[in-house]
MARMIBA-520492 format. One record per residue (C-alpha): x, y, z; residue number from 1. Coordinates in steps of 0.25 Angstrom, whole numbers, plus 5000, padded with zeros to 4 digits. Layout:
<rs>
   xx   yy   zz seq
    X    Y    Z NUM
...
</rs>
This chain:
<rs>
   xx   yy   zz seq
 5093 4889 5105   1
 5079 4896 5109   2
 5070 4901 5097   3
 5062 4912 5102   4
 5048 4915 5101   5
 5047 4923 5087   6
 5036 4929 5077   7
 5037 4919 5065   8
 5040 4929 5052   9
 5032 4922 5040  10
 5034 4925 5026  11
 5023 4917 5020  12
 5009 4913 5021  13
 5000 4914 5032  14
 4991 4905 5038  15
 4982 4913 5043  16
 4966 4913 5035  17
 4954 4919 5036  18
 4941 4914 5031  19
 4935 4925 5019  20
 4920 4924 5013  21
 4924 4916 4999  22
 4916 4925 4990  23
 4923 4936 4982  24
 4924 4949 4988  25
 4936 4961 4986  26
 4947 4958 4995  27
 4949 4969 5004  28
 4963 4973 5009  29
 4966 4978 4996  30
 4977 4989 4994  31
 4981 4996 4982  32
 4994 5004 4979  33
 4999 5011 4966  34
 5008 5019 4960  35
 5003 5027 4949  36
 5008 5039 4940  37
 5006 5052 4939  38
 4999 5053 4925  39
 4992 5064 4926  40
 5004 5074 4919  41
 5001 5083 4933  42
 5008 5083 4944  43
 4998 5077 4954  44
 4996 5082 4970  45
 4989 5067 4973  46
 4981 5055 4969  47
 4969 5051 4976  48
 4962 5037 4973  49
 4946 5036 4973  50
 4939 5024 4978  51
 4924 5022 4975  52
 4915 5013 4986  53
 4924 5014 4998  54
 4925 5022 5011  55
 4936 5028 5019  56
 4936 5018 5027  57
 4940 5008 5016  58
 4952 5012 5015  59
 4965 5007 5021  60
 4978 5009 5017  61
 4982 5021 5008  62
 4996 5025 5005  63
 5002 5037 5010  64
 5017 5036 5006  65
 5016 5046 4992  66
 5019 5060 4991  67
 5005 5063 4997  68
 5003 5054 5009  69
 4991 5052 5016  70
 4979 5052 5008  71
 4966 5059 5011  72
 4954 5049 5010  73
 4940 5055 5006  74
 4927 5047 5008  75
 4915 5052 4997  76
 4902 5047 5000  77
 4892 5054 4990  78
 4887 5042 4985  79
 4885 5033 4999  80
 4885 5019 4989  81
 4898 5023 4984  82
 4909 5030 4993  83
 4922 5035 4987  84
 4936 5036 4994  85
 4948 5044 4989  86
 4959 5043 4994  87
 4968 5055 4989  88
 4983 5059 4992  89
 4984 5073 4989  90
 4996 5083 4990  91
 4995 5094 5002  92
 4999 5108 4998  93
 5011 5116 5002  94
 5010 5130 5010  95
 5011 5136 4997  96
 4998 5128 4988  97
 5009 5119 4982  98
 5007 5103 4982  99
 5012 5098 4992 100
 5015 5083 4985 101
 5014 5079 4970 102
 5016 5067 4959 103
 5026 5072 4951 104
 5022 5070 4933 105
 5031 5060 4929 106
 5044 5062 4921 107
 5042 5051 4913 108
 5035 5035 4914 109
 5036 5029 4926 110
 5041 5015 4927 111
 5033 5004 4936 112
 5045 5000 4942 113
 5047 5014 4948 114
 5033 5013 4955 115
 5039 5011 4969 116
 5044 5025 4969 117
 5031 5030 4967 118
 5031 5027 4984 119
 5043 5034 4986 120
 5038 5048 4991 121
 5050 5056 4988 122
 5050 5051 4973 123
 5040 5060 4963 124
 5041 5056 4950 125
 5027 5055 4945 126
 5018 5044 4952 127
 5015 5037 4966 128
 5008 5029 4976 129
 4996 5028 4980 130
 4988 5017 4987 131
 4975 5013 4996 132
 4969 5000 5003 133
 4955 4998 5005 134
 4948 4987 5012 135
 4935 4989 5004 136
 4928 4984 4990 137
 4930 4997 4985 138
 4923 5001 4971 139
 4932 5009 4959 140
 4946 5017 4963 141
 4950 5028 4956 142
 4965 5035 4955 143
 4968 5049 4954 144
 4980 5060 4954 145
 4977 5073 4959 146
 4982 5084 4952 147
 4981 5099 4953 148
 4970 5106 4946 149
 4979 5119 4946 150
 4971 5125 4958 151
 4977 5117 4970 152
 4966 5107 4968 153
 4968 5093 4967 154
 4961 5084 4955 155
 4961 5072 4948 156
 4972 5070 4937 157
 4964 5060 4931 158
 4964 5044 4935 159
 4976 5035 4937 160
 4977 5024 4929 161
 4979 5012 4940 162
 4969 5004 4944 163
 4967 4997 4958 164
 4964 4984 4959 165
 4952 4974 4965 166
 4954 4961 4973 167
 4945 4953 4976 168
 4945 4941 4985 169
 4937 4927 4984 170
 4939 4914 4990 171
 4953 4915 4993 172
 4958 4922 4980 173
 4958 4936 4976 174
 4957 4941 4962 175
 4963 4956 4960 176
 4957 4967 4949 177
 4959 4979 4944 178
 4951 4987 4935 179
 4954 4998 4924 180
 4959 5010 4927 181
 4950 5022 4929 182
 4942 5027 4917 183
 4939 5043 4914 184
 4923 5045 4919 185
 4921 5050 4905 186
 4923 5037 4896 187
 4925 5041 4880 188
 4929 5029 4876 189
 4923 5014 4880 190
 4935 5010 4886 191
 4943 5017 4897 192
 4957 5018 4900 193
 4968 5008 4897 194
 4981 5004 4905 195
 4988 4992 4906 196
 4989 4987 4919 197
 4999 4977 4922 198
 4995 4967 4933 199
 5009 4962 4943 200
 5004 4951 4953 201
 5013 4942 4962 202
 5011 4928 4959 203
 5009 4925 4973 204
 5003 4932 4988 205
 5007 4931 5002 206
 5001 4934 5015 207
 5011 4947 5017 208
 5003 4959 5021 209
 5006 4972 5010 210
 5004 4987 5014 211
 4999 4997 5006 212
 5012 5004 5006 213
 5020 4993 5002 214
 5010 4988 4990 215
 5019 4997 4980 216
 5027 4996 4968 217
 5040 4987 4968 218
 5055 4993 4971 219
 5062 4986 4960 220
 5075 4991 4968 221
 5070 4987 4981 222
 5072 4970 4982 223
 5065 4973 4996 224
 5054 4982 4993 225
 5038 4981 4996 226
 5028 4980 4985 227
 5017 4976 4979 228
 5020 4962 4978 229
 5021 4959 4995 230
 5032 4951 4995 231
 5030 4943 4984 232
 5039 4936 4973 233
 5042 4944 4962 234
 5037 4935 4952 235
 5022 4942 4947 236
 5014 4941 4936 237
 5010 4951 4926 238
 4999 4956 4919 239
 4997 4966 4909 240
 4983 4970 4906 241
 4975 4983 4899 242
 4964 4989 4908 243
 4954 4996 4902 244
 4939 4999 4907 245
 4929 4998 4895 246
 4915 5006 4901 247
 4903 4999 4893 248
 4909 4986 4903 249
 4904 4982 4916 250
 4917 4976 4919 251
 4925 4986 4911 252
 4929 4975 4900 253
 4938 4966 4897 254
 4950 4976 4902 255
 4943 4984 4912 256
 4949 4975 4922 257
 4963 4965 4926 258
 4958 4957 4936 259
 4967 4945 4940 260
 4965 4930 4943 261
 4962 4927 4957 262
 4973 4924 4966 263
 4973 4911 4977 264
 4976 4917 4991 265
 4981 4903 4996 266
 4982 4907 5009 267
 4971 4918 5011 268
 4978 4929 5017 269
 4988 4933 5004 270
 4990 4948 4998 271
 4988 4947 4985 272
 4995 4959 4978 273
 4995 4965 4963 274
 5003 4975 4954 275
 4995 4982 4942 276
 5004 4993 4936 277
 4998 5003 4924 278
 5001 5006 4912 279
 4998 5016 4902 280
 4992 5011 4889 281
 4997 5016 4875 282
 4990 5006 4865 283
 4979 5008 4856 284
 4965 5010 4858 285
 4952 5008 4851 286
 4947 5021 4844 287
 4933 5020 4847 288
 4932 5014 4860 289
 4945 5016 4868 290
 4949 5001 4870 291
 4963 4998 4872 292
 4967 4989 4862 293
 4980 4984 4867 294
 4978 4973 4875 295
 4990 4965 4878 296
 5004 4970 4882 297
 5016 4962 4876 298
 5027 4957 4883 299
 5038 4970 4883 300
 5026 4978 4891 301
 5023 4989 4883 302
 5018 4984 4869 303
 5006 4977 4866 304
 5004 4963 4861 305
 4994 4959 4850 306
 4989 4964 4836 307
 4976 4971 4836 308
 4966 4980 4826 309
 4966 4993 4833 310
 4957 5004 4828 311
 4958 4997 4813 312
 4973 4995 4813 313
 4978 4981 4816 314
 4990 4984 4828 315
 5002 4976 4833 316
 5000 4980 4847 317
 5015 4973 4851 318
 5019 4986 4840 319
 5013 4996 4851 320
 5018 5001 4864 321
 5004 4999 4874 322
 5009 5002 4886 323
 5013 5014 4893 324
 5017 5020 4905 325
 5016 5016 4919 326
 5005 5023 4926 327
 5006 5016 4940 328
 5004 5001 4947 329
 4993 4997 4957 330
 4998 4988 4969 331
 4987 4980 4975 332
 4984 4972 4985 333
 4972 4964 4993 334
 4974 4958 5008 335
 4962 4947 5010 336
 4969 4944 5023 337
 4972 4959 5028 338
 4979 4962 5041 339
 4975 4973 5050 340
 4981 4987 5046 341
 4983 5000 5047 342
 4981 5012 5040 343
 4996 5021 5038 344
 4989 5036 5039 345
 4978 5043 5041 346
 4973 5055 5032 347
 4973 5070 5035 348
 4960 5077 5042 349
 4954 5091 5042 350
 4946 5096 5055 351
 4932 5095 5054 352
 4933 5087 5040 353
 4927 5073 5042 354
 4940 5064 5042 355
 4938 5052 5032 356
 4936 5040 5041 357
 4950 5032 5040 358
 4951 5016 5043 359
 4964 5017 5052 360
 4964 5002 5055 361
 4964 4993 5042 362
 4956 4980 5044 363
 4960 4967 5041 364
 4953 4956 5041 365
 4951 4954 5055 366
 4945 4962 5065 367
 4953 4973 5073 368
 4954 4982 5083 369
 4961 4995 5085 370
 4966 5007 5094 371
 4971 5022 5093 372
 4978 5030 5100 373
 4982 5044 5098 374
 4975 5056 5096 375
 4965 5059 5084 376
 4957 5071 5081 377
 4944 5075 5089 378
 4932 5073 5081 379
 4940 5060 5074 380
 4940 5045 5078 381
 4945 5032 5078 382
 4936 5019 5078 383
 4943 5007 5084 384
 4932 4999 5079 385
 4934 5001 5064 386
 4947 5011 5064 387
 4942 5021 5057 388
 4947 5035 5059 389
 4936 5047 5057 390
 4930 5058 5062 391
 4931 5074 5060 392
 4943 5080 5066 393
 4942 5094 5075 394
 4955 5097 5078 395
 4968 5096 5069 396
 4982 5091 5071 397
 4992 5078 5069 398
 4986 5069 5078 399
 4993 5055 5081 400
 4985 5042 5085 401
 4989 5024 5083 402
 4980 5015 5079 403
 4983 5000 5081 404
 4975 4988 5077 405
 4974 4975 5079 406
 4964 4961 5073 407
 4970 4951 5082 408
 4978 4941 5072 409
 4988 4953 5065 410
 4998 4962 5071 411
 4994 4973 5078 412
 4991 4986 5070 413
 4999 5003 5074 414
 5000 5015 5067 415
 5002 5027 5072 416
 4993 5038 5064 417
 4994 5054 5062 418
 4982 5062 5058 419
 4982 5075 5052 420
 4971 5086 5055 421
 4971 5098 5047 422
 4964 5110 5052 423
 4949 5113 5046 424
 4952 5120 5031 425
 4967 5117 5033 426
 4975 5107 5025 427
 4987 5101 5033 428
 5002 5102 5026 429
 5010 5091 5019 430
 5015 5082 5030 431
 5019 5066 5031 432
 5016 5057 5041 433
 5025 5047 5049 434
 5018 5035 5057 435
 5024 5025 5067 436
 5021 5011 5073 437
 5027 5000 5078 438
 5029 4988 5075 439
 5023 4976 5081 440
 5014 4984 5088 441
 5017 4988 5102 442
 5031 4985 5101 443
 5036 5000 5102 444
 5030 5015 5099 445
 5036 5025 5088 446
 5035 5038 5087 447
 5035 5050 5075 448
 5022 5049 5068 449
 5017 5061 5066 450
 5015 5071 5052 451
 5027 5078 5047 452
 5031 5088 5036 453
 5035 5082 5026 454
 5053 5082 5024 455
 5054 5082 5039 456
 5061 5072 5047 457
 5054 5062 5058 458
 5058 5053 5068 459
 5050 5041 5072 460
 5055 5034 5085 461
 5051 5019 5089 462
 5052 5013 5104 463
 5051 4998 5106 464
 5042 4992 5117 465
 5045 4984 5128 466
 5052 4970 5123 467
 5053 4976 5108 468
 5065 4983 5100 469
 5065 4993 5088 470
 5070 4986 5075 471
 5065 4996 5065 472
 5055 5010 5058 473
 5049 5004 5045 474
 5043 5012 5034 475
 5035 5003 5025 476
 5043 4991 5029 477
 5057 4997 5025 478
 5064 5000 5037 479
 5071 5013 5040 480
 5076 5013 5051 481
 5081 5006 5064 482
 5083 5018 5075 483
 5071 5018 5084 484
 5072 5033 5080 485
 5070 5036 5064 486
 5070 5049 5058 487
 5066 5051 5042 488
 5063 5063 5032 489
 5048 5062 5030 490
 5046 5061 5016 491
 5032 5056 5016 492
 5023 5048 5027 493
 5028 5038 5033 494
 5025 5024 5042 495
 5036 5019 5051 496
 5036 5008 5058 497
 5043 5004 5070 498
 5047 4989 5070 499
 5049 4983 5083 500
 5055 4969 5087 501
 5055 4961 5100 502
 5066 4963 5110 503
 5075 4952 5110 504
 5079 4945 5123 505
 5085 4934 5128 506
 5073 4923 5129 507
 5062 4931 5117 508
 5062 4935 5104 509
 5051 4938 5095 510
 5055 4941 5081 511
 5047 4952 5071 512
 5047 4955 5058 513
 5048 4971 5052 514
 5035 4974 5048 515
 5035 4973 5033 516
 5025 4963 5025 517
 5026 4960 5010 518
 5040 4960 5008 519
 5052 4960 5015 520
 5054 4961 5028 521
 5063 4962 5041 522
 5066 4952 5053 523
 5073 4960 5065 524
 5077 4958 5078 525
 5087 4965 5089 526
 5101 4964 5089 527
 5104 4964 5102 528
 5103 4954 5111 529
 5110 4945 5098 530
 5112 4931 5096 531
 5097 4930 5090 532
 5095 4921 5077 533
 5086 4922 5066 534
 5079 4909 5061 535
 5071 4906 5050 536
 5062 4895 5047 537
 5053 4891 5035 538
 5042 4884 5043 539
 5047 4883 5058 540
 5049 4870 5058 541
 5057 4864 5068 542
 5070 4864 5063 543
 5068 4874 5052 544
 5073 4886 5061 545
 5088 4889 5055 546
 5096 4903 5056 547
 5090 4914 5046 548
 5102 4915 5035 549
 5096 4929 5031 550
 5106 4943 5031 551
 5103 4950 5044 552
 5106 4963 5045 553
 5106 4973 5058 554
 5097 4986 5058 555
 5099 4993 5072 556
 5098 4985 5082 557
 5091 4975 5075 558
 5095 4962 5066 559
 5086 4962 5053 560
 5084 4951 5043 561
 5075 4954 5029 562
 5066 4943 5027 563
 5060 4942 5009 564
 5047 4935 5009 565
 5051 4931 4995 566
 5062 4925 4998 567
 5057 4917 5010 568
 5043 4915 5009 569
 5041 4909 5022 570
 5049 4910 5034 571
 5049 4912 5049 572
 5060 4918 5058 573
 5063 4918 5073 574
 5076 4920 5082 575
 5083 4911 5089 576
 5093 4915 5100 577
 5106 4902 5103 578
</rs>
């Protein structure tokens, strides 16, 4: 029997360390994700999130897969010390004035459970997703809807009551935060606003890498779904706390913040990822100085727990419903050991408006070196040093241009990219963008990428290279197709990938997996020539290579096996031919 050379597939732990300084610092990497409700009783045209102490050039990832898409970033250096990004998704208009995009009011609650169709586009039923990455220690962020004023203006409707998290990294741990939600400027009371946030954290982390996009709610009707929780046993702990800033405090008080206990990264390169869901809060409150006086929630989740003198009247708080409606969930999460990445779109530009310099290439914690190719707008550049796009465009149109990145240690890096210039005084009409790339890098082209009206149907087309075989397009790890030619309705941006996998021969077989991280994934390879054998092997061990009893399934051409990480923490695979 030959065993042929093969890429080990390992769910598990890597070995691989870097050394860190051992003092405390904030643990960059850190991403953030949320769903969130529209409870502002108007029907909302955007939401836009305010980030004090941080540059454009701080941010990474932001998620573009809501009725709005790309968002705009805006730098605001008035005050040099203290720079302000927002990050605002806002609704185009139509030919006629109308919106072009809104948040529907909700009908009624929403449940937590039905968070994950706040990601679902073509759903409208009163909430969404929103979510940025920042590779900075950035100061205070702040949420708002945007509503209309009645003239066609956008303004705020007022702030959201979620809260983003803080982790900070020291000497092999890292020890997560978050503070009270957002207080009005004007402050009548000592105390500020109450919620009861409710804390869901796995009870242990791996080294599987998580993307922005797939840090969302969980899909209690998808066994296979990906989510906050990266591929990690179900079994989570839970924690309910009341946030509530009180002002005369440096520290906000004893409920102005939940921060957790720290948490052993045994091997140094885990993700370590949390849930905090929102909740309204109905019990009392101190007359005189706005405290919230319900502190514990009892075991049924919606009454309180404990008896207590409340503005001169003695209260069985188990007698009163404390909590209220869901108002949204923050999904978090913090990379100590990031990989190389790069950003999924770039932002609209106006000619002659100074373009917001833009990090294309998402540093890890190596350093790297990238290229593009392509066409981008005189008067605009690229910089392969720091891969940052900026500049001030002179001329409009679609322009098209790749950038691919490497550090030497991780997979190579490629996405295509399309940018958008609107002429001077113009604003560019509702469209949704479609990019391509390949993977690995260098094993084939695609093509299709491009901005499209919105409804209409697209066709992205991949071609294998030398010694490489189409396998599958992938959107967000799902895949949708195995033809080499896939059309679709465009329903809102989308990022496809084109998996490719080593041609079999006679003599030499490499075997790769579909590229999906934090939860389940694929193990493929061609159908024809046949007579290939899948093994598995919890060590590779001499010996300890026996014939994969899993289900395979055929898709096109290809043979297909799902691999659960939590149902086989650590395993390796090659293919054997008699």
């Amino acid at each position: 029997m030959k065993t042929l050379p093969f890429l080990p597939i390992v769910l598990g732990l890597c070995t691989t360390f870097f050394l860190r300084n051992s003092h405390a610092s904030i643990a960059y990497g850190s991403t953030n994700n949320f769903d969130t409700v529209n409870d502002t009783e108007h029907e909302c045209h955007g939401f836009e999130i305010e980030i004090e102490d941080c540059h454009s050039t701080d941010i990474t990832y932001t998620y573009n897969y809501n009725h709005y898409g790309v968002p705009h970033i805006i730098e605001d250096n008035s005050d040099p010390a203290h720079p302000r990004c927002f990050i605002r998704w806002e609704s185009k208009k139509n030919p006629d004035g109308s919106w072009a995009a809104y948040t529907a009011i909700p009908s009624g609650p929403i449940s937590p459970t039905n968070g994950h169709m706040f990601t679902n586009p073509n759903v409208n039923f009163g909430g969404e997703h929103f979510g940025v990455g920042y590779r900075a220690a950035v100061g205070p962020i702040h949420y708002h809807w945007l509503i209309d004023d009645g003239s066609g203006q956008l303004i705020s409707g007022g702030p959201v009551q979620v809260s983003t998290p803080t982790f900070t990294y020291n000497a092999g741990q890292v020890q997560a935060a978050i503070p009270a939600p957002e207080p009005p400027e004007i402050h009548p009371l000592e105390f500020g606003p109450a919620v009861w946030v409710k804390e869901i954290r796995t009870t242990s982390h791996n080294n599987q890498k998580i993307s922005l996009r797939a840090l969302v709610s969980d899909d209690p009707d998808d066994d296979h779904d990906r989510n906050w929780k990266n591929g990690e046993p179900d079994e989570v702990e839970v924690e309910w706390q009341l946030l509530q800033e009180e002002f005369a405090v440096d520290d906000g008080g004893g409920n102005g913040k939940l921060e957790a206990g720290p948490e052993e990264l045994e091997n140094g390169d885990e993700v370590v990822t949390r849930r905090y869901e929102f909740y309204e809060y109905m019990g009392p409150y101190d007359a005189e100085n706005g405290e919230a006086k319900a502190e514990n929630v009892g075991p049924d989740g919606i009454h309180g727990r404990g008896i207590k003198e409340i503005n001169g009247e003695e209260i069985d708080l188990a007698t009163i419903e404390v909590v209220g409606e869901y108002k949204g969930a923050q999904m978090a999460a913090v990379d100590v050991d990031a990989v190389i990445g790069l950003i999924e779109h770039v932002s609209e530009g106006t000619v002659d408006t100074p373009y917001v310099p833009r990090r294309i290439v998402v540093e890890g914690v190596l350093p790297f070196v990238c290229e593009r190719t392509g066409a981008i707008p005189s008067g605009m550049t690229f910089d392969e040093v720091t891969g940052i796009l900026d500049g001030t465009p002179a001329e409009s149109g679609a322009f098209q241009f790749a950038v691919t990145a490497r550090d030497g240690l991780n997979p190579e890096v490629s996405r295509n990219f399309t940018l958008l210039i609107a002429d001077a005084g113009q604003q560019l009409p509702p469209a949704g963008l479609v990019d391509t790339s390949a993977f690995p890098v260098g094993a084939g082209t695609t093509s299709g990428d491009g901005a499209y009206d919105p409804g209409s149907e697209v066709t992205v087309t991949a071609t294998a290279a030398a010694g490489f075989q189409f396998a599958h397009w992938s959107d967000n790890g799902r895949i949708v197709s195995a033809e080499t030619s896939y059309t679709f309705a465009l329903d809102v941006n989308h990022s496809l990938v084109a998996n490719f996998v080593v041609a079999l021969s006679p003599t030499t077989m490499t075997l790769l997996p579909s590229a999906l991280a934090g939860g389940p994934f694929t193990i493929e390879w061609p159908t024809d020539p046949p007579g290939w054998i899948l093994e598995e092997s919890p060590d590779m061990s001499p010996g300890s290579w026996l014939p994969s009893e899993r289900p395979i399934t055929e898709l096109g051409a290809m043979h297909r096996v799902t691999v659960d990480p939590q149902e086989a923490p650590r395993r390796y695979f090659h293919l054997n031919h008699p």
